[in-house]
N, C-alpha and C positions, 0 to 999 in steps of 0.2 A: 552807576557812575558814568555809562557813556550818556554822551547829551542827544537830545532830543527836542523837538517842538516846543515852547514858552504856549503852544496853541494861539499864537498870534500868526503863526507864518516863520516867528523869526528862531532861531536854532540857537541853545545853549552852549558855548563852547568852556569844551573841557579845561578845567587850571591841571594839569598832567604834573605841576609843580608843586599842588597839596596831595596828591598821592604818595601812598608807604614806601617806600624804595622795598625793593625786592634783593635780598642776598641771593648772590650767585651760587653758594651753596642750600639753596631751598630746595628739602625734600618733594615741590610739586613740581620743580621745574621738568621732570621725568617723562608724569603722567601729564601734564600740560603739553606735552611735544608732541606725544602719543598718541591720545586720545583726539588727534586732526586726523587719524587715519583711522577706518574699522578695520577689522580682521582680513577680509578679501583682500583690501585697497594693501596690505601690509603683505600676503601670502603672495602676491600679483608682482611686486616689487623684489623678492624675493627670488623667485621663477625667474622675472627678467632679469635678475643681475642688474638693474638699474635703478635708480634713484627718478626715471621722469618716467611717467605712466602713460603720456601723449595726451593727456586731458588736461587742457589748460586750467580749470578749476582745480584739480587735485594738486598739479605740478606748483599751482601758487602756493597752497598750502607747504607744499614740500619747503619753498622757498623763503615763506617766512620762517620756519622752522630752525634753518640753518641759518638765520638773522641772528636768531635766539641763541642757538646752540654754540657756535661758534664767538658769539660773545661771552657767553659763560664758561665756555671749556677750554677756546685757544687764545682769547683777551685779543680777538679779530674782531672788527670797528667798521672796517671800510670793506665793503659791498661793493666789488665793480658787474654791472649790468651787458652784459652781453647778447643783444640780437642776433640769436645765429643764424636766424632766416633773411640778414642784410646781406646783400652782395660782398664778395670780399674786396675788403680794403674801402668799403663804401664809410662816410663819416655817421652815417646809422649805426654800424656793427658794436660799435660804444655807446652804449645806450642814454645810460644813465650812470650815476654813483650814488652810492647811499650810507649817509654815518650814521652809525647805532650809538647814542649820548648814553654814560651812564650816570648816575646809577638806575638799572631798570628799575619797571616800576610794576605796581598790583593794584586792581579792584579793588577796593574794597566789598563790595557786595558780593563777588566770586571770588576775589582770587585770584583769577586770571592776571598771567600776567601782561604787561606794556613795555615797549619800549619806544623811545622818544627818536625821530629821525630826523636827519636833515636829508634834502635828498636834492641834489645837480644834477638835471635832464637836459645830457648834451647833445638831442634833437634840438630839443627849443632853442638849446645856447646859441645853435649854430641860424636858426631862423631870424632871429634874434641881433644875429651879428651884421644877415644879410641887410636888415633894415637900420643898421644903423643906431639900434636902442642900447648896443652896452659896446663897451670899452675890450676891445682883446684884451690888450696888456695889463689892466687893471684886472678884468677877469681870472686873468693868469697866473698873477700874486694872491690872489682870493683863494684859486682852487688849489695853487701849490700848499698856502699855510693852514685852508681846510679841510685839506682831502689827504694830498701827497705827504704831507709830511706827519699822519696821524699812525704811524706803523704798519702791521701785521694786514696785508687785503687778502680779501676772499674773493675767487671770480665763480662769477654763476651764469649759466648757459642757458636762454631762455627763449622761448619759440617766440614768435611775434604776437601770437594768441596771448599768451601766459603775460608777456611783455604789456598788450594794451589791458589787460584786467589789473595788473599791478599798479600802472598810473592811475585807473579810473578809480580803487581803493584808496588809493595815495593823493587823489585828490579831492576826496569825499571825508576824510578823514582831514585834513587841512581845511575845511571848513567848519569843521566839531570840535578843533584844539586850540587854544592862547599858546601862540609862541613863548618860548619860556624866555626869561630874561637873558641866555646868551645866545639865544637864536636871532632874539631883538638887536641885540647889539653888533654881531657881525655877520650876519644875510641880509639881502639886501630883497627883501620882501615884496612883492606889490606884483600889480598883473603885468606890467613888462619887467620881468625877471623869471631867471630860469633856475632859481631857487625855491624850495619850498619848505617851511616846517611842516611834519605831518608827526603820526604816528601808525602802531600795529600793534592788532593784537593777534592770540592764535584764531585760525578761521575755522571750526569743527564740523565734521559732514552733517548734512543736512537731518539725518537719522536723530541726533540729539535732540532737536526741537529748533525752532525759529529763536529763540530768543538765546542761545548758544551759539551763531553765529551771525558773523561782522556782512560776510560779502549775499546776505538775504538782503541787508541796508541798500546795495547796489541796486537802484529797481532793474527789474527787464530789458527797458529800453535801453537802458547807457550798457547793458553789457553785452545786448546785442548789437551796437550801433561801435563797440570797441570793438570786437570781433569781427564786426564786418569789416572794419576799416583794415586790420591788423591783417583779414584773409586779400583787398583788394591788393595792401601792401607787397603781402609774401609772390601774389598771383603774378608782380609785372618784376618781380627778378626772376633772371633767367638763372640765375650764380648762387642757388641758395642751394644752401649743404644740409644733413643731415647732423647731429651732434648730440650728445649726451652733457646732462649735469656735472659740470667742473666741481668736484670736493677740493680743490687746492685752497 
């Protein structure tokens, strides 16, 4: 199902709209959360008392998890992104937002499940604004009626590491999807906009094979070249704190 090379150069994009919708009560949805972590990765978590393991690779995992989890068990939608390696009070430390649309979805060739995102990176919005390419106050009625006013948010505590591997996924995966038809209709889509449709799926440790995980897709370069940027980021605040994974 995920898309891939036509072998021309040019990349098949996924229709995420002829996908099976996934019931929230599916017996896989369990072992789909689970099996992103092995046994160690799980006894380790365990030990610390913590939900973030300090490895930006695992901790992403961790994070779509609770993407999933939290849509199926507390009917929580709205994903707010938190840099906590931004200075405080800096307009970094809001990272992003991120809406999980339902109904989820499945593979059909695994199973695995999908779900469909819209995701507002309010870095960009705010780069964005400096130059003059969008509207505050239009902006402002946009994110109140698709963000604020969609209920129940989750916030999630996120290194600057774990932060630039989520966009670089989140934007690798928005070049393999068709916007679905209400993402067409109200985002405002295109390379100056700080909108985006994407999707995710589970990311599973490398141990399963290459062809059971999403962030192999990521080559080398872009996730080394996210990381670097993310560590130059963290290196020239003087005001960055230490913090753990927000379950609220």
């Amino acid at each position: 199902d995920l898309p891939g090379s036509t072998g021309g150069g040019l990349i098949r994009r996924l229709d995420v709209e002829q996908l099976e919708a996934m019931p929230g009560s599916h017996v896989l949805w369990g072992s789909s959360m689970s099996e992103m972590f092995d046994h160690a990765e799980m006894v380790e978590q365990m030990r610390a008392g913590s939900l973030e393991l300090g490895d930006p690779f695992r901790d992403l995992r961790e994070s779509i998890k609770i993407f999933f989890i939290r849509a199926v068990k507390e009917n929580a939608f709205i994903h707010q992104i938190i840099n906590k390696d931004a200075p405080q009070g800096s307009n970094k430390a809001h990272a992003m937002y991120v809406r999980v649309h339902t109904p989820l979805r499945r593979l059909a060739s695994t199973g695995r499940p999908l779900a469909v995102l819209s995701v507002v990176d309010n870095e960009h919005a705010q780069r964005l604004l400096e130059q003059g390419k969008i509207d505050q106050a239009q902006e402002v009625v946009r994110f109140q009626a698709l963000i604020l006013s969609q209920g129940k948010f989750s916030t999630n505590l996120c290194s600057a590491r774990e932060l630039a591997l989520l966009r670089a996924l989140l934007r690798r995966n928005a070049r393999r999807m068709q916007p679905t038809a209400w993402q067409r209709q109200h985002l405002p889509l295109g390379p100056n906009s700080h909108w985006t449709a994407s999707f995710i799926c589970p990311v599973y440790p490398e141990l399963l094979g290459d062809s059971a995980t999403l962030m192999d897709a990521i080559p080398d370069r872009v996730k080394k070249m996210a990381l670097a940027a993310a560590d130059t980021a963290s290196s020239s605040s003087s005001s960055s704190k230490p913090g753990t994974r927000s379950r609220s």
